[in-house]
C-alpha positions as a Markdown table, in Angstrom:
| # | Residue | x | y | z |
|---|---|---|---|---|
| 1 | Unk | 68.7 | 77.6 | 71.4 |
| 2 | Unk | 72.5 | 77.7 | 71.5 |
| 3 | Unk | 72.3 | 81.5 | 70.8 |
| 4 | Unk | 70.0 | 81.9 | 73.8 |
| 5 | Unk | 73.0 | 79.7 | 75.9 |
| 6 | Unk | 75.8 | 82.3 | 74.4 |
| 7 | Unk | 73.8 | 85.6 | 75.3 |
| 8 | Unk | 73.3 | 83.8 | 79.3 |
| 9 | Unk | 76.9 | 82.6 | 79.3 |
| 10 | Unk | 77.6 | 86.3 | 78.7 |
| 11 | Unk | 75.0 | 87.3 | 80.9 |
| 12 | Unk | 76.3 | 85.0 | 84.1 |
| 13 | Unk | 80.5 | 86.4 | 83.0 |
| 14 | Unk | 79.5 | 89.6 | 83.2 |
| 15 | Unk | 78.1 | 89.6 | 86.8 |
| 16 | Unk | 80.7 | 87.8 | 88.1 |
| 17 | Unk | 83.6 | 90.2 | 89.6 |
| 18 | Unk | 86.2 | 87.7 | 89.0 |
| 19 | Unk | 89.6 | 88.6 | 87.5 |
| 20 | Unk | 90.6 | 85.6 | 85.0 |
| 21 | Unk | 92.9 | 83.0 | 86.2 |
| 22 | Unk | 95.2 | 83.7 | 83.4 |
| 23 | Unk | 95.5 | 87.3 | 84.3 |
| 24 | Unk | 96.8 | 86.5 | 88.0 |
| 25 | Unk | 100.2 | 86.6 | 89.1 |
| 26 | Unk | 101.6 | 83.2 | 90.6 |
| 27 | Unk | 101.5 | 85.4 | 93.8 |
| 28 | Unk | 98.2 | 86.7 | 93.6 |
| 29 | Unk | 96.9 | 82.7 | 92.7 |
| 30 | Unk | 99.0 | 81.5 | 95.9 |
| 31 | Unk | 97.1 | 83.6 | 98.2 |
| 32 | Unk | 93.6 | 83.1 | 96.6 |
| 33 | Unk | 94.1 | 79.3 | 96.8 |
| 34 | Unk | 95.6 | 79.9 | 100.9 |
| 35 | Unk | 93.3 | 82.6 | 101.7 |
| 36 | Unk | 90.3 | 79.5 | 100.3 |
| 37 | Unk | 92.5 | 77.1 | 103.0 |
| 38 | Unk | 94.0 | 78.9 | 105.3 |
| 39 | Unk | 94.5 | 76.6 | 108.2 |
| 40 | Unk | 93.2 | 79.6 | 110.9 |
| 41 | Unk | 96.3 | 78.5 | 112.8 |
| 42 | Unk | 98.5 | 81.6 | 113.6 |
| 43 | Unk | 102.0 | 81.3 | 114.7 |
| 44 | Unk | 103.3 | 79.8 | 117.7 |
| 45 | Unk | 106.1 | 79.7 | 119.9 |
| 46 | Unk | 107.2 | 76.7 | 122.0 |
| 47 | Unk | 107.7 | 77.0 | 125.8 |
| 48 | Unk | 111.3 | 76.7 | 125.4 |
| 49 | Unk | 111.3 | 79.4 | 122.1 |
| 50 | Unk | 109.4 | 82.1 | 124.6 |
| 51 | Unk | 112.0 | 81.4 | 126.9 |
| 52 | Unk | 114.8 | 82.2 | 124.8 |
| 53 | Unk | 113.1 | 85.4 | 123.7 |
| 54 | Unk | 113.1 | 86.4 | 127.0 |
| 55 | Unk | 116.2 | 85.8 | 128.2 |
| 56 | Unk | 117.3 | 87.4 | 125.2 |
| 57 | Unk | 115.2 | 90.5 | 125.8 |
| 58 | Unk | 116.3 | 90.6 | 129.2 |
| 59 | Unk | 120.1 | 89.8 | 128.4 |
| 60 | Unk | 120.4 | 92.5 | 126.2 |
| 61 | Unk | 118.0 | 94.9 | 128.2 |
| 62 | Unk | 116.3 | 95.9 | 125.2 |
| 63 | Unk | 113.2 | 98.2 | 126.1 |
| 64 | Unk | 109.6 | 97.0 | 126.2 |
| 65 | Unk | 108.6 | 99.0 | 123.3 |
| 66 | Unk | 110.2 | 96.2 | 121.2 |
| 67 | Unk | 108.7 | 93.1 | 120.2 |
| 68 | Unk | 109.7 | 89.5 | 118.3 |
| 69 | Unk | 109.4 | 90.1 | 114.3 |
| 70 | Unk | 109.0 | 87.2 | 112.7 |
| 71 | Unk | 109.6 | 87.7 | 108.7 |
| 72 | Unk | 110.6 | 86.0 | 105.7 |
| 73 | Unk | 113.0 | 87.2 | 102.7 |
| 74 | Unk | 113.3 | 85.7 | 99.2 |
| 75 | Unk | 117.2 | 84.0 | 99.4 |
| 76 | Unk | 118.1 | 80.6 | 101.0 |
| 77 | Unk | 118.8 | 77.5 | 99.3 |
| 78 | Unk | 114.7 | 76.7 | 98.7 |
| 79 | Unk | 114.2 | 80.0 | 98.0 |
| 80 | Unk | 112.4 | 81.9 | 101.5 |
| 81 | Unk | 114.2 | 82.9 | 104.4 |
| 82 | Unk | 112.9 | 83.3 | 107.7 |
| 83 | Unk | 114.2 | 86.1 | 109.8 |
| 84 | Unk | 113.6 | 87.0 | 113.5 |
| 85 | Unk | 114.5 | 90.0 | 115.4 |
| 86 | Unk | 113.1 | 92.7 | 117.6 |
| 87 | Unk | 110.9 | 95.3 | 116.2 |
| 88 | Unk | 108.6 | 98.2 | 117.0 |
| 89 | Unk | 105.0 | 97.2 | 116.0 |
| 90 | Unk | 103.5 | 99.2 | 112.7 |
| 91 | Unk | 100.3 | 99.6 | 111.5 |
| 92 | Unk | 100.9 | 97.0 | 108.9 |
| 93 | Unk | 101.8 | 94.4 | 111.4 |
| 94 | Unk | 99.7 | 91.4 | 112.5 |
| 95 | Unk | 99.8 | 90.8 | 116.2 |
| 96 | Unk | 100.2 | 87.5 | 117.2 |
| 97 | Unk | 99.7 | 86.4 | 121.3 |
| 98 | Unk | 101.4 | 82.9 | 122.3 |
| 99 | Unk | 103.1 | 82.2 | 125.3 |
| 100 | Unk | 102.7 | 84.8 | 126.8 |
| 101 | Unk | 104.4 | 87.1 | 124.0 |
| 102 | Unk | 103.1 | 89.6 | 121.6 |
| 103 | Unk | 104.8 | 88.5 | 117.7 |
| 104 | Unk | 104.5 | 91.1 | 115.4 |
| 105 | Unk | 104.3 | 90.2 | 111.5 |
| 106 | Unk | 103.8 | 92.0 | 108.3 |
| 107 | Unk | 100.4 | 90.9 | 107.6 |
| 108 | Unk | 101.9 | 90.2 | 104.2 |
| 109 | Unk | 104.2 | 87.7 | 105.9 |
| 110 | Unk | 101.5 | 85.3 | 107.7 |
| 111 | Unk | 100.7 | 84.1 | 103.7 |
| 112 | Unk | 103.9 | 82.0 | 104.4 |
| 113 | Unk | 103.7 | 82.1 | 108.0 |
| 114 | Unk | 100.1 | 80.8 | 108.8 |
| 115 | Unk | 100.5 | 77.4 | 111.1 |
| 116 | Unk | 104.6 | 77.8 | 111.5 |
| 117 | Unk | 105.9 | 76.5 | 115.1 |
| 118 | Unk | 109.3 | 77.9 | 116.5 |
| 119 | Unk | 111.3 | 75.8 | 118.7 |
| 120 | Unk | 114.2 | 76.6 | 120.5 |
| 121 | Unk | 116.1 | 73.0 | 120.8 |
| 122 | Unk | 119.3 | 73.6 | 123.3 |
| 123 | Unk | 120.6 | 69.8 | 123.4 |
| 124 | Unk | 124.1 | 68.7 | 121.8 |
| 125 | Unk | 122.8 | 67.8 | 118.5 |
| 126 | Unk | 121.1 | 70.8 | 117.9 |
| 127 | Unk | 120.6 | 74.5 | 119.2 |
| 128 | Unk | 119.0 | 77.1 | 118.0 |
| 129 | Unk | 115.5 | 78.8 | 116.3 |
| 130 | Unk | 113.9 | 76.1 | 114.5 |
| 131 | Unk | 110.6 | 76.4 | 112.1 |
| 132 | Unk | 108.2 | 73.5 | 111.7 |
| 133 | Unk | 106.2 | 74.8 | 108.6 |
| 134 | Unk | 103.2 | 73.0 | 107.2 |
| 135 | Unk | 102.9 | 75.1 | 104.6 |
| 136 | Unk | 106.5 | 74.4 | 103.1 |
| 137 | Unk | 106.1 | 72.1 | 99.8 |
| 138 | Unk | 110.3 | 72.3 | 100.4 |
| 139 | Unk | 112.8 | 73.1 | 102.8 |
| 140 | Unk | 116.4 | 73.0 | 103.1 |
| 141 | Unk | 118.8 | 70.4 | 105.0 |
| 142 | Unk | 119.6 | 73.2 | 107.9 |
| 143 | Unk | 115.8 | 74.4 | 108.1 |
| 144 | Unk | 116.5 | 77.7 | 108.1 |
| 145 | Unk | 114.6 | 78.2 | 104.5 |
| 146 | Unk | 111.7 | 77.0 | 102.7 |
| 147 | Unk | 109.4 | 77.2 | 99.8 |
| 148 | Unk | 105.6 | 77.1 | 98.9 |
Protein backbone atom coordinates (compact mmCIF):
# COMPACT_ATOMS: atom_id res chain seq x y z
CA UNK A 1 0.00 0.00 0.00
CA UNK A 2 2.73 2.61 0.72
CA UNK A 3 4.01 2.05 -2.91
CA UNK A 4 0.53 2.90 -4.22
CA UNK A 5 0.81 6.32 -1.75
CA UNK A 6 4.48 7.05 -3.49
CA UNK A 7 3.31 6.61 -7.22
CA UNK A 8 -0.08 9.19 -6.17
CA UNK A 9 2.26 11.56 -4.29
CA UNK A 10 4.04 11.64 -7.55
CA UNK A 11 1.07 11.70 -9.44
CA UNK A 12 -0.58 14.85 -7.36
CA UNK A 13 3.51 16.85 -7.70
CA UNK A 14 3.50 16.37 -11.02
CA UNK A 15 0.11 18.23 -11.90
CA UNK A 16 0.74 20.87 -9.75
CA UNK A 17 2.53 23.95 -11.61
CA UNK A 18 4.13 25.17 -8.57
CA UNK A 19 7.79 26.21 -8.46
CA UNK A 20 9.32 24.85 -5.03
CA UNK A 21 9.52 27.22 -2.14
CA UNK A 22 13.14 26.58 -1.91
CA UNK A 23 13.77 27.67 -5.42
CA UNK A 24 12.14 31.18 -4.96
CA UNK A 25 13.91 34.32 -4.45
CA UNK A 26 13.14 36.21 -1.07
CA UNK A 27 11.54 38.68 -3.76
CA UNK A 28 9.63 36.33 -5.65
CA UNK A 29 8.19 34.73 -1.97
CA UNK A 30 7.44 38.51 -0.84
CA UNK A 31 5.05 39.06 -3.60
CA UNK A 32 3.46 35.52 -3.70
CA UNK A 33 2.67 35.95 0.09
CA UNK A 34 1.33 39.95 -0.82
CA UNK A 35 -0.16 39.16 -4.03
CA UNK A 36 -2.25 36.09 -1.42
CA UNK A 37 -3.02 39.45 0.96
CA UNK A 38 -2.90 42.20 -0.79
CA UNK A 39 -5.03 44.70 1.03
CA UNK A 40 -6.86 45.96 -2.52
CA UNK A 41 -6.11 49.44 -1.07
CA UNK A 42 -4.21 51.60 -3.70
CA UNK A 43 -2.45 54.64 -2.78
CA UNK A 44 -3.84 57.72 -1.51
CA UNK A 45 -3.21 61.25 -1.12
CA UNK A 46 -4.54 63.49 1.73
CA UNK A 47 -6.46 66.64 0.95
CA UNK A 48 -3.74 68.72 2.10
CA UNK A 49 -0.94 66.32 -0.05
CA UNK A 50 -3.12 67.03 -3.40
CA UNK A 51 -2.96 70.43 -2.56
CA UNK A 52 0.67 70.73 -2.33
CA UNK A 53 0.93 68.85 -5.61
CA UNK A 54 -0.89 71.35 -7.14
CA UNK A 55 0.39 74.32 -6.03
CA UNK A 56 3.58 72.79 -6.85
CA UNK A 57 2.48 72.01 -10.41
CA UNK A 58 1.12 75.27 -10.81
CA UNK A 59 4.18 77.14 -9.11
CA UNK A 60 6.49 75.77 -11.30
CA UNK A 61 4.14 75.78 -14.45
CA UNK A 62 5.11 72.40 -15.32
CA UNK A 63 2.87 71.09 -18.33
CA UNK A 64 -0.10 68.80 -17.94
CA UNK A 65 1.52 66.09 -19.67
CA UNK A 66 3.27 65.38 -16.35
CA UNK A 67 2.04 63.54 -13.54
CA UNK A 68 2.99 62.64 -9.53
CA UNK A 69 5.49 59.44 -9.55
CA UNK A 70 5.48 57.92 -6.65
CA UNK A 71 8.56 55.27 -6.39
CA UNK A 72 10.81 53.63 -4.09
CA UNK A 73 14.67 52.95 -4.31
CA UNK A 74 16.76 50.45 -2.26
CA UNK A 75 19.08 53.09 0.20
CA UNK A 76 17.78 54.79 3.50
CA UNK A 77 18.52 53.80 6.88
CA UNK A 78 15.71 50.69 6.80
CA UNK A 79 16.70 49.93 3.65
CA UNK A 80 13.64 51.49 0.89
CA UNK A 81 13.35 54.87 -0.13
CA UNK A 82 10.41 56.56 -1.27
CA UNK A 83 10.73 59.08 -4.07
CA UNK A 84 8.25 61.48 -5.53
CA UNK A 85 8.43 63.60 -8.52
CA UNK A 86 6.78 64.50 -11.72
CA UNK A 87 6.72 62.10 -14.59
CA UNK A 88 5.29 61.29 -17.98
CA UNK A 89 3.07 58.12 -17.66
CA UNK A 90 4.66 54.69 -19.38
CA UNK A 91 3.16 51.68 -20.38
CA UNK A 92 4.60 50.00 -17.34
CA UNK A 93 2.93 52.43 -15.00
CA UNK A 94 -0.08 51.81 -12.74
CA UNK A 95 -2.55 54.66 -12.63
CA UNK A 96 -3.74 55.58 -9.52
CA UNK A 97 -6.92 58.32 -9.21
CA UNK A 98 -7.26 60.09 -5.55
CA UNK A 99 -8.17 63.42 -4.98
CA UNK A 100 -8.66 64.39 -7.79
CA UNK A 101 -5.15 63.44 -9.25
CA UNK A 102 -3.84 60.84 -11.56
CA UNK A 103 -0.37 58.99 -9.56
CA UNK A 104 1.53 57.15 -11.82
CA UNK A 105 3.56 54.00 -10.38
CA UNK A 106 5.70 51.34 -11.80
CA UNK A 107 3.43 48.51 -11.34
CA UNK A 108 6.46 46.93 -9.88
CA UNK A 109 6.45 49.65 -7.16
CA UNK A 110 2.66 49.15 -5.75
CA UNK A 111 4.32 45.60 -4.17
CA UNK A 112 5.69 48.12 -1.53
CA UNK A 113 3.24 50.79 -2.18
CA UNK A 114 -0.24 48.93 -1.83
CA UNK A 115 -2.26 50.80 1.14
CA UNK A 116 0.50 53.82 1.62
CA UNK A 117 -1.19 57.35 2.67
CA UNK A 118 0.77 60.66 1.81
CA UNK A 119 0.27 63.59 3.93
CA UNK A 120 1.47 66.91 3.52
CA UNK A 121 1.70 68.24 7.35
CA UNK A 122 2.60 72.29 7.14
CA UNK A 123 2.48 73.00 11.08
CA UNK A 124 5.69 74.06 13.16
CA UNK A 125 6.71 70.69 14.25
CA UNK A 126 6.54 69.24 11.05
CA UNK A 127 6.38 70.02 7.17
CA UNK A 128 6.68 68.10 4.47
CA UNK A 129 5.64 64.60 2.35
CA UNK A 130 4.99 62.11 4.85
CA UNK A 131 4.17 58.14 4.20
CA UNK A 132 1.89 56.16 6.51
CA UNK A 133 2.74 52.57 5.26
CA UNK A 134 1.01 49.48 6.63
CA UNK A 135 3.01 47.41 4.86
CA UNK A 136 6.33 48.59 6.61
CA UNK A 137 7.57 45.74 9.21
CA UNK A 138 10.32 49.01 9.88
CA UNK A 139 10.80 52.52 9.27
CA UNK A 140 13.19 55.02 10.06
CA UNK A 141 13.01 58.00 12.87
CA UNK A 142 12.48 60.74 9.90
CA UNK A 143 9.88 58.46 7.91
CA UNK A 144 11.33 59.03 4.82
CA UNK A 145 12.35 55.05 4.53
CA UNK A 146 11.08 51.79 5.33
CA UNK A 147 11.31 48.10 5.01
CA UNK A 148 9.11 44.90 4.44
Amino acid sequence: MAIEDENLDDVIASLIDEEPEEELSAEEKFRREFEKQASGNDLQLTERAAKQVRKIKQDENLDEELYLRVAVEGGGCSGLSYKLGFDIRTDEDVIVNTQGLEVVVKSDHMLYLDGVIIDYPDGLDARGFTFDNPNASEACGCGSSFAV
